[in-house]
N, CA, C and O atoms as CSV, one atom per row, in Angstrom:
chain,resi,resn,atom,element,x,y,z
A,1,UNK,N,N,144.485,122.995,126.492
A,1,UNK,CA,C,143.178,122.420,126.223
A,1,UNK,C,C,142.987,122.327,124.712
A,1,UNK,O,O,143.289,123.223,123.923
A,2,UNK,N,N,142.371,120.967,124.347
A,2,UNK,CA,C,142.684,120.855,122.684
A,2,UNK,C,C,140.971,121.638,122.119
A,2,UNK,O,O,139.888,121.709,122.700
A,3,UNK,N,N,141.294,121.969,121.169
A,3,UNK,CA,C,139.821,122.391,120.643
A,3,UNK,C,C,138.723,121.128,120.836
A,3,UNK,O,O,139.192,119.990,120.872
A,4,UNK,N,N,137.194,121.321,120.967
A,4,UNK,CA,C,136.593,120.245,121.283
A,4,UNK,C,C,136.174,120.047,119.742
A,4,UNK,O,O,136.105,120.811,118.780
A,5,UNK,N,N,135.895,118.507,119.968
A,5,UNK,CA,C,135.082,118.071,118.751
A,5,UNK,C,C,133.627,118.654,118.250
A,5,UNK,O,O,132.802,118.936,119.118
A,6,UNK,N,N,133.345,118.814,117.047
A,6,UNK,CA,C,131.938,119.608,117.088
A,6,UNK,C,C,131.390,118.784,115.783
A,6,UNK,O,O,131.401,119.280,114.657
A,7,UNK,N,N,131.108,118.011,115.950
A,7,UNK,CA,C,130.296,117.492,114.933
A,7,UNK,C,C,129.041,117.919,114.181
A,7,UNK,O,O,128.806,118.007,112.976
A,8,UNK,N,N,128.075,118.235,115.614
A,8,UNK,CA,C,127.059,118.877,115.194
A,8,UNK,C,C,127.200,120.207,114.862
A,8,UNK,O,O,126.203,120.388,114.164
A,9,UNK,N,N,127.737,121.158,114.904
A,9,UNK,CA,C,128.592,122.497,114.128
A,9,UNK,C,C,129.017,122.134,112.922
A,9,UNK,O,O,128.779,122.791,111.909
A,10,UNK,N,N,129.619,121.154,112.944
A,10,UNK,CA,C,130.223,120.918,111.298
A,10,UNK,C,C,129.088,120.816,110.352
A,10,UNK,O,O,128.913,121.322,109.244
A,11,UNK,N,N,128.308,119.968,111.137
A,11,UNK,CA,C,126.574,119.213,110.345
A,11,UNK,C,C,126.228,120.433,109.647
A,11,UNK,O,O,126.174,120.565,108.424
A,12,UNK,N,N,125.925,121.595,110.805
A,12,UNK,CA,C,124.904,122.548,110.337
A,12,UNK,C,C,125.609,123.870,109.817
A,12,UNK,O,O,125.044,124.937,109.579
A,13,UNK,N,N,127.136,123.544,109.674
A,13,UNK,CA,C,127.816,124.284,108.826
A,13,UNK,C,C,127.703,123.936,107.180
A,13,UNK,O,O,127.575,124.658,106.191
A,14,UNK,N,N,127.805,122.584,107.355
A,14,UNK,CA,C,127.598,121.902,105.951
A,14,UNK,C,C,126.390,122.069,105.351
A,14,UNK,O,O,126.106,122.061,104.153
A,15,UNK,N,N,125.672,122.228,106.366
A,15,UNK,CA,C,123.784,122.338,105.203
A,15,UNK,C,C,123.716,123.733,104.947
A,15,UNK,O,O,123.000,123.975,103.976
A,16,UNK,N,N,124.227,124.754,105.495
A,16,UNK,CA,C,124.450,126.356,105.658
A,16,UNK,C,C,123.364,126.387,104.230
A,16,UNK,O,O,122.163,126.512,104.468
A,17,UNK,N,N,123.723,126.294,103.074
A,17,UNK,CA,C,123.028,126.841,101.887
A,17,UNK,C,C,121.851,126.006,101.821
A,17,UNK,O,O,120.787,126.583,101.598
A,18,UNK,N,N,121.847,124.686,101.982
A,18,UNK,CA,C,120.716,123.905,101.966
A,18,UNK,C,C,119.003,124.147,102.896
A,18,UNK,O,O,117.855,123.970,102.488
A,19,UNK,N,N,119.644,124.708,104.531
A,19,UNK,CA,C,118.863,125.134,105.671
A,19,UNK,C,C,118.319,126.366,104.802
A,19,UNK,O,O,117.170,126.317,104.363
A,20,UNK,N,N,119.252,127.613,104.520
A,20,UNK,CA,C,118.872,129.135,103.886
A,20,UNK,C,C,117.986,128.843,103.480
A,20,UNK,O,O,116.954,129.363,103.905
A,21,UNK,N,N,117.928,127.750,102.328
A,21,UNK,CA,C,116.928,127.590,101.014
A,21,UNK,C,C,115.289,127.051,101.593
A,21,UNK,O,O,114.197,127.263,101.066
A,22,UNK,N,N,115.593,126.344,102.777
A,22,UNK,CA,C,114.171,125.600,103.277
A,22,UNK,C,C,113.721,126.951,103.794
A,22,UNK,O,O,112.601,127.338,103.460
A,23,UNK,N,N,114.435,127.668,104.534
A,23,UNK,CA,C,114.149,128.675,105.447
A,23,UNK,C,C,113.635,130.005,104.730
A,23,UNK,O,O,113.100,130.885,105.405
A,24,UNK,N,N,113.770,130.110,103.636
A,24,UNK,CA,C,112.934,131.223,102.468
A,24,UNK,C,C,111.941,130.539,101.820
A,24,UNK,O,O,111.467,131.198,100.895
A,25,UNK,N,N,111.481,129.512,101.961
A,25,UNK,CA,C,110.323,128.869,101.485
A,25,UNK,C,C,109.404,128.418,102.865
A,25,UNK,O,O,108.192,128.210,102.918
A,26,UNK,N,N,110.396,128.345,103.929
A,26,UNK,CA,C,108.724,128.277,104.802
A,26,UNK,C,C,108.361,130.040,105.235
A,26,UNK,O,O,107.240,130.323,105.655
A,27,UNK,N,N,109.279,130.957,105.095
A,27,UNK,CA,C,109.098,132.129,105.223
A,27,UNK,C,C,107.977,132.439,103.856
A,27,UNK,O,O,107.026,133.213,103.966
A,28,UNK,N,N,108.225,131.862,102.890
A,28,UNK,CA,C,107.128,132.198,101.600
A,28,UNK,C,C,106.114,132.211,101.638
A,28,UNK,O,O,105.302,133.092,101.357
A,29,UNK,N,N,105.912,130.348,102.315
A,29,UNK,CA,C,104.701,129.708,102.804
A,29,UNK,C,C,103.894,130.310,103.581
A,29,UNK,O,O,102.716,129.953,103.608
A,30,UNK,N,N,104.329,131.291,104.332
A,30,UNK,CA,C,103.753,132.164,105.801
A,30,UNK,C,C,103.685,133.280,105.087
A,30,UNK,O,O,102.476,133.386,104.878
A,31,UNK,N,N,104.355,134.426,104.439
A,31,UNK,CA,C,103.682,135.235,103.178
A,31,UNK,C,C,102.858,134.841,102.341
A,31,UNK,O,O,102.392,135.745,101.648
A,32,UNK,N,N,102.379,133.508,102.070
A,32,UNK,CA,C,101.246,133.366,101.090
A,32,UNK,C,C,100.045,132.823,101.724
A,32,UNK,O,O,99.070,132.311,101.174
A,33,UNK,N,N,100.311,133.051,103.203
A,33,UNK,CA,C,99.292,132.876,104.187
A,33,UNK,C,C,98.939,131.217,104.320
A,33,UNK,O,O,98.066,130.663,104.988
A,34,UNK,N,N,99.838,130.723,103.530
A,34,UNK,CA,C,100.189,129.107,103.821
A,34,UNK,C,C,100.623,128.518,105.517
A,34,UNK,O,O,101.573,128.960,106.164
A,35,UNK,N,N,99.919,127.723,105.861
A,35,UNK,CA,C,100.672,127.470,106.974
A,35,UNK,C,C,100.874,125.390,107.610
A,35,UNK,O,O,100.288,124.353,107.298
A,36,UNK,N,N,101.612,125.614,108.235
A,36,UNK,CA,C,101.863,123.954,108.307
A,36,UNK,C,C,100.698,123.331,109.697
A,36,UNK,O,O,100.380,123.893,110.745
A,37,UNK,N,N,100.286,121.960,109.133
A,37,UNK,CA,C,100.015,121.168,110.263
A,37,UNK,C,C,100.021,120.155,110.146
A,37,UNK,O,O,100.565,119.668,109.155
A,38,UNK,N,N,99.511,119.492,110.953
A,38,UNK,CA,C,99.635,117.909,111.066
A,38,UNK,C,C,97.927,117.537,111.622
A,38,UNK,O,O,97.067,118.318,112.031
A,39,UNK,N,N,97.873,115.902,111.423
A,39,UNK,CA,C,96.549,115.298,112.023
A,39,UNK,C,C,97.098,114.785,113.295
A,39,UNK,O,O,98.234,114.312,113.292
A,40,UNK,N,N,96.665,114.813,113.971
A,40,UNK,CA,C,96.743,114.007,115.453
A,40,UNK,C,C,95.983,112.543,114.901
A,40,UNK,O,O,95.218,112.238,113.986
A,41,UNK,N,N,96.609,111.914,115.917
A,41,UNK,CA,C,96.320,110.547,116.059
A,41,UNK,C,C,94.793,110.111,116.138
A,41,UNK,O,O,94.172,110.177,117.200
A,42,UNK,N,N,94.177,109.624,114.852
A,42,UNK,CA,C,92.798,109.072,114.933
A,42,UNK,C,C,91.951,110.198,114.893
A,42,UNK,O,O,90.959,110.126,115.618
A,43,UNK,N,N,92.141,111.499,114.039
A,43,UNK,CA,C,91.369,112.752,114.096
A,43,UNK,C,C,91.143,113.024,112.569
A,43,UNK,O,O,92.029,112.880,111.726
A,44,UNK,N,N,90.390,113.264,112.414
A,44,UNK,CA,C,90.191,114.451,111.036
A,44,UNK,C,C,90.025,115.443,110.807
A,44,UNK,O,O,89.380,115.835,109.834
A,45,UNK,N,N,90.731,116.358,111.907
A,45,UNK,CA,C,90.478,117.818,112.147
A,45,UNK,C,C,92.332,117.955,112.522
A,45,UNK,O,O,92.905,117.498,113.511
A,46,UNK,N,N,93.057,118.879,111.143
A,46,UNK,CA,C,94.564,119.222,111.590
A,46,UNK,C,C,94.491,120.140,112.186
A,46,UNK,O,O,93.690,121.075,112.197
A,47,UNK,N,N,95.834,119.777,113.026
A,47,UNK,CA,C,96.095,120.941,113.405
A,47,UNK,C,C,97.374,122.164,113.072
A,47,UNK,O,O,98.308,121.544,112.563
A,48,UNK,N,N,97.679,123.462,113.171
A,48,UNK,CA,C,98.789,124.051,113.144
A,48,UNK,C,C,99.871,123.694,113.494
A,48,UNK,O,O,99.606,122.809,114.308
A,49,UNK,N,N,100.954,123.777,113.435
A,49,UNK,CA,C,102.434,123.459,114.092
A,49,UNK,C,C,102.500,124.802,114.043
A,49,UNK,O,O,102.303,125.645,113.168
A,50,UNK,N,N,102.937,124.822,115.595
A,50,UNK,CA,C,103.408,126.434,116.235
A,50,UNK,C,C,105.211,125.882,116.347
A,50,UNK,O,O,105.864,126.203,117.340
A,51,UNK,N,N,105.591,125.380,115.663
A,51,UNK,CA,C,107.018,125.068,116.020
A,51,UNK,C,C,107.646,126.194,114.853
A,51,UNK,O,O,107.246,126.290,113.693
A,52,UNK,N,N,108.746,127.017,115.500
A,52,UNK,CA,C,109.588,127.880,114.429
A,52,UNK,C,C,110.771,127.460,113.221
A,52,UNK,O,O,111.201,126.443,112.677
A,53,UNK,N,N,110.867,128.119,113.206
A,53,UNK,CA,C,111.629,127.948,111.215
A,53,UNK,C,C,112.882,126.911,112.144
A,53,UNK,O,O,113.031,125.741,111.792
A,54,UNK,N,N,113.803,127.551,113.447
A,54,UNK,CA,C,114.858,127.160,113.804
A,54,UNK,C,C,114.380,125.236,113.902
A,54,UNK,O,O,114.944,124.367,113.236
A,55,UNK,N,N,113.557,125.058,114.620
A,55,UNK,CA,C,112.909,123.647,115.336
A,55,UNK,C,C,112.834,122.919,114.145
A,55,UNK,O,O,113.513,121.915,113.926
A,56,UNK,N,N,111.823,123.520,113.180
A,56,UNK,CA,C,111.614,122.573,111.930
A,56,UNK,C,C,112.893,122.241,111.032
A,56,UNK,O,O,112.931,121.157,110.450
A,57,UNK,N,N,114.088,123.285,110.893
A,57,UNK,CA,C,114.566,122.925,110.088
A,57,UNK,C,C,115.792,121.912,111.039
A,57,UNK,O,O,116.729,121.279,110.553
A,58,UNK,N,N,115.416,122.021,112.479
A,58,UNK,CA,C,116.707,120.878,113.162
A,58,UNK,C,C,116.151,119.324,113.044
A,58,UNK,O,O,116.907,118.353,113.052
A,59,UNK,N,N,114.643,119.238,112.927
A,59,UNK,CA,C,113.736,118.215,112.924
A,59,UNK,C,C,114.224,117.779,111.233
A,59,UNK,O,O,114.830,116.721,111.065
A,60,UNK,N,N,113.958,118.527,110.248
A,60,UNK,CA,C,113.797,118.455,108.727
A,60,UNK,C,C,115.816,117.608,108.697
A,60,UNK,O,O,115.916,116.465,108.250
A,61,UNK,N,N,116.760,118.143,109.058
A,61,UNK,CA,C,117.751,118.009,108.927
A,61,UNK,C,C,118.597,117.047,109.789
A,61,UNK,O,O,119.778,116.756,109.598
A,62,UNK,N,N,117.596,116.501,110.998
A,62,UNK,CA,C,117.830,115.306,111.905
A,62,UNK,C,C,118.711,116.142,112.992
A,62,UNK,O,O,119.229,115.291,113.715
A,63,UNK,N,N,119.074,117.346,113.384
A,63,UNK,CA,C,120.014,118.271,114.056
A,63,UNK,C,C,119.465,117.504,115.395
A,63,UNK,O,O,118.375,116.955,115.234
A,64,UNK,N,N,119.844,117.428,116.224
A,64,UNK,CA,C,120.091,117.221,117.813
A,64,UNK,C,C,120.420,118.471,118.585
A,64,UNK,O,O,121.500,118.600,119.161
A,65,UNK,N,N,119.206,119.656,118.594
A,65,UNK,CA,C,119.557,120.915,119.622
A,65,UNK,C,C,120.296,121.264,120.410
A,65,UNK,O,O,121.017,122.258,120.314
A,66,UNK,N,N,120.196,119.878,122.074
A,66,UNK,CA,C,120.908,119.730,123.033
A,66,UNK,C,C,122.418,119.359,122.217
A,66,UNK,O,O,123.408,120.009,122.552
A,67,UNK,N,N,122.512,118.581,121.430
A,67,UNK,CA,C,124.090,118.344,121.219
A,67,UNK,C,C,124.709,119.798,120.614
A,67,UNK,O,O,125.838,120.262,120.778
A,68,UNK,N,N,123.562,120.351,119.854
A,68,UNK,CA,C,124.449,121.605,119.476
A,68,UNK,C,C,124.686,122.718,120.387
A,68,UNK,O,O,125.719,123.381,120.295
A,69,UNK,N,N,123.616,123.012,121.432
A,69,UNK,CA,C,124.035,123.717,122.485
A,69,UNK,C,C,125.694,123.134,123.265
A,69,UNK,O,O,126.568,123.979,123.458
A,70,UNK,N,N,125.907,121.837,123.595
A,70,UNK,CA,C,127.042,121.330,124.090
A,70,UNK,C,C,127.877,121.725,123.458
A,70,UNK,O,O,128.871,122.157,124.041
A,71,UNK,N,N,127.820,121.740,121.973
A,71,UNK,CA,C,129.085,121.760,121.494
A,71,UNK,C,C,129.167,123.582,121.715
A,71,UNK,O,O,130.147,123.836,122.415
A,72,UNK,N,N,128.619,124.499,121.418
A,72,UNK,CA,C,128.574,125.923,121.327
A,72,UNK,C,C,129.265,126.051,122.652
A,72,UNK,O,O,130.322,126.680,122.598
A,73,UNK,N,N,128.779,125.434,124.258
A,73,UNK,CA,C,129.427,125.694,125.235
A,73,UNK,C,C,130.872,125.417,125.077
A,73,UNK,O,O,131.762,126.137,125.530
A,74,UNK,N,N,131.061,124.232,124.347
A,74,UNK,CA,C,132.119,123.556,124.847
A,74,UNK,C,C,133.335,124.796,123.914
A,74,UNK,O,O,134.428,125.134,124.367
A,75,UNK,N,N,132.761,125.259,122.610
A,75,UNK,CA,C,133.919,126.136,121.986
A,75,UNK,C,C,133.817,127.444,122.590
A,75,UNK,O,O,134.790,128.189,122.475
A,76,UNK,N,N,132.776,127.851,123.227
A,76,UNK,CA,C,133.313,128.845,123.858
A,76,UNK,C,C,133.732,129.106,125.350
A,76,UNK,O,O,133.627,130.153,125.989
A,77,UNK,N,N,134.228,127.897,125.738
A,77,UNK,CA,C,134.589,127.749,127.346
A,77,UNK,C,C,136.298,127.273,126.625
A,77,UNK,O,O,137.363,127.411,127.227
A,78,UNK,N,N,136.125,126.707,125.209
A,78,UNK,CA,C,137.525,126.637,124.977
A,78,UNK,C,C,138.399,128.424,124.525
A,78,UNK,O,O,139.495,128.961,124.687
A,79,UNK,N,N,137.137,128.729,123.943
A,79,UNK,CA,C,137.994,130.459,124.029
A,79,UNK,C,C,138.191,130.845,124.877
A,79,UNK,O,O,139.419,130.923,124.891
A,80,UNK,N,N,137.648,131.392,126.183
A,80,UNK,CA,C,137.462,131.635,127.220
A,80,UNK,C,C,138.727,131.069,127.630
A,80,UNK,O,O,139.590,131.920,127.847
A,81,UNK,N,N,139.117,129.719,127.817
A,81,UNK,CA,C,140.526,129.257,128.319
A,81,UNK,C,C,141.902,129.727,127.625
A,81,UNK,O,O,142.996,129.526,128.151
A,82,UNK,N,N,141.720,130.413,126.312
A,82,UNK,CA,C,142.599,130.993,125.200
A,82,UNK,C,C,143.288,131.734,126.430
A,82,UNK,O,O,142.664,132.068,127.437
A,83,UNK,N,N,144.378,131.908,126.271
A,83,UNK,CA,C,145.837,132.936,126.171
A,83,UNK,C,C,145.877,134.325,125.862
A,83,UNK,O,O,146.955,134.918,125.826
């Protein structure tokens, strides 16, 4: 069985220092009692984003979750088949 392709692993191997860096500044943001939201559609009252550091930074970085779960199965069903 050949190793599987992992694209999205590679992606979020490659931002590794870039993700860290967002990820100690929204941790800052939430120590300085800063917090994120958004307006809903046709409102003038924001609201919070309850979405976590992991979500925002797959959203911030264009990541595809489900593809990265696939690929995580797929390398470790290829260990699992290891010798």
């Amino acid at each position: 069985m050949p190793y599987p392709p992992t694209p999205t692993l590679d992606k979020i191997l490659a931002l590794r220092e870039q993700s860290r860096i967002v990820w100690e500044f929204l941790d800052w943001l939430g120590e300085q009692g800063i917090h994120l939201g958004q307006y809903p559609t046709r409102s003038d009252f924001m609201l919070p984003i309850f979405e976590g550091h992991d979500a925002l930074l797959h959203r911030f970085f264009g990541i595809d979750a489900e593809a990265e779960e696939a690929e995580q199965r797929a390398v470790l069903e290829y260990v699992r088949s290891a010798p």
